[in-house]
C-alpha positions as a Markdown table, in Angstrom:
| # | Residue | x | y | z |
|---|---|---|---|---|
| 1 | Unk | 6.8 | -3.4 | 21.7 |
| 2 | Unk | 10.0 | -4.1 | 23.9 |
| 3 | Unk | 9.6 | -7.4 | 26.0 |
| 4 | Unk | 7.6 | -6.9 | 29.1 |
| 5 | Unk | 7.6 | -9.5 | 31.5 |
| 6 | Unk | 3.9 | -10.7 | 32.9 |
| 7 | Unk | 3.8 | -12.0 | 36.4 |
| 8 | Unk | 0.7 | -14.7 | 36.1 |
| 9 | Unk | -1.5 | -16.6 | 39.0 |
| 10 | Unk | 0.7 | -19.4 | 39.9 |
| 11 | Unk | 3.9 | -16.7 | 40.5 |
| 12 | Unk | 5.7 | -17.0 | 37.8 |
| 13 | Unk | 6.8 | -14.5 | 35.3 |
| 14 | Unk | 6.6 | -14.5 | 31.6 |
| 15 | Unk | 7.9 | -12.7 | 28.5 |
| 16 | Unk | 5.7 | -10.8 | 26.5 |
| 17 | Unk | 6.3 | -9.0 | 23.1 |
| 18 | Unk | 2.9 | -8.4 | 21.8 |
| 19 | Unk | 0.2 | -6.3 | 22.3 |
| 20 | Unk | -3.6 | -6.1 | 21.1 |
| 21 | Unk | -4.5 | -2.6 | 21.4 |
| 22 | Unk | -8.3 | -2.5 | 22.1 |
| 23 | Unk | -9.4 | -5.6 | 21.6 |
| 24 | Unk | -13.0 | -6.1 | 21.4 |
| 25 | Unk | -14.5 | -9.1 | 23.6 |
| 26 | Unk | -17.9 | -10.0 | 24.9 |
| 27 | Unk | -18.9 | -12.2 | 28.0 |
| 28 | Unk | -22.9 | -12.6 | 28.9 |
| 29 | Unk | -23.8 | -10.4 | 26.3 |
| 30 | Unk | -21.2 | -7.4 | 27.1 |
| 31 | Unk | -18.6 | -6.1 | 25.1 |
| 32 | Unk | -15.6 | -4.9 | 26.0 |
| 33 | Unk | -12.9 | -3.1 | 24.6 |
| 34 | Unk | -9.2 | -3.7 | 26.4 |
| 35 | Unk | -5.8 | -3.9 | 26.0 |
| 36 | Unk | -4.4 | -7.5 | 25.6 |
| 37 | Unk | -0.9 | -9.0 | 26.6 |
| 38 | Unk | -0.1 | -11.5 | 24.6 |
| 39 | Unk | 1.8 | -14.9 | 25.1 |
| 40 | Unk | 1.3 | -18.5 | 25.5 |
| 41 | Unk | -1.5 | -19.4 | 28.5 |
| 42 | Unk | -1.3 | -23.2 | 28.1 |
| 43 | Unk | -5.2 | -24.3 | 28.5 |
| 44 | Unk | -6.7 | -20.8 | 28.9 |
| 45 | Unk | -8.3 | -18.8 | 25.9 |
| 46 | Unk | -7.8 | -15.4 | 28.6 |
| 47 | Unk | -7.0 | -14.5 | 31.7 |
| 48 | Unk | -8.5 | -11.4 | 33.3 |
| 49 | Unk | -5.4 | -9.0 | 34.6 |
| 50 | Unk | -5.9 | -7.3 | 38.1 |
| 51 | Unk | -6.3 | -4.0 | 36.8 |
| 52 | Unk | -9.3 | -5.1 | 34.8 |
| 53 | Unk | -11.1 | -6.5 | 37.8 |
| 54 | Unk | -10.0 | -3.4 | 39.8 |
| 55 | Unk | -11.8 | -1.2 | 37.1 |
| 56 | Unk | -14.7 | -3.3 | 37.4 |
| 57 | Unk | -14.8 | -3.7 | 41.6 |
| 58 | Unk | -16.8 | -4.0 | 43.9 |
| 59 | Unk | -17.8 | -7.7 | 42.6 |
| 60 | Unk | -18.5 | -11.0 | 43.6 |
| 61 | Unk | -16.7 | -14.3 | 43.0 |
| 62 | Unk | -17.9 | -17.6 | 43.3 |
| 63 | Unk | -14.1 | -19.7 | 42.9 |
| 64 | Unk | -16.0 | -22.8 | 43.4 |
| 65 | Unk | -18.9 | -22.3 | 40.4 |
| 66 | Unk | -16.3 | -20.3 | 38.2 |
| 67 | Unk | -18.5 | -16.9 | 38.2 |
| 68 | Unk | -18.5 | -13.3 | 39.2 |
| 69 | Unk | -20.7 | -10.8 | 39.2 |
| 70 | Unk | -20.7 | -6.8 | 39.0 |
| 71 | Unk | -22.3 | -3.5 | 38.6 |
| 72 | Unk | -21.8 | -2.5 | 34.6 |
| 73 | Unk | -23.5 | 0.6 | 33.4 |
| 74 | Unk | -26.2 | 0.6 | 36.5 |
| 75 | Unk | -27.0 | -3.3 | 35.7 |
């Protein structure tokens, strides 16, 4: 993979030469299958991209008690 560079939350933009093609990941008893970027993220295991929570809207977001919620499958 040529070197992509990944625009993150606080603005700024960082190199990226790896790639995990579908990578398997559960939350809340859900698995998952995506595509994964890969570069250093400092004190975060992940970070959800825009396009995954576009593929997953309409959802809610509580900011303040670090949740969201959507519809998966009819649940």
């Amino acid at each position: 993979m040529s070197v992509t560079m990944v625009k993150v939350a606080n603005g700024s933009v960082v190199p990226c030469n790896q790639q995990l093609l579908k990578g398997l990941w559960s939350c809340a008893g859900h698995e998952f299958t995506s595509t994964f970027k890969v570069f250093p993220l400092g004190s975060y295991d992940g970070i959800l991209g825009l396009d995954w929570l576009a593929s997953h809207s309409p959802m809610q977001v509580d900011w303040a008690e670090h949740w969201l919620s959507f519809q998966l499958q009819g649940e």
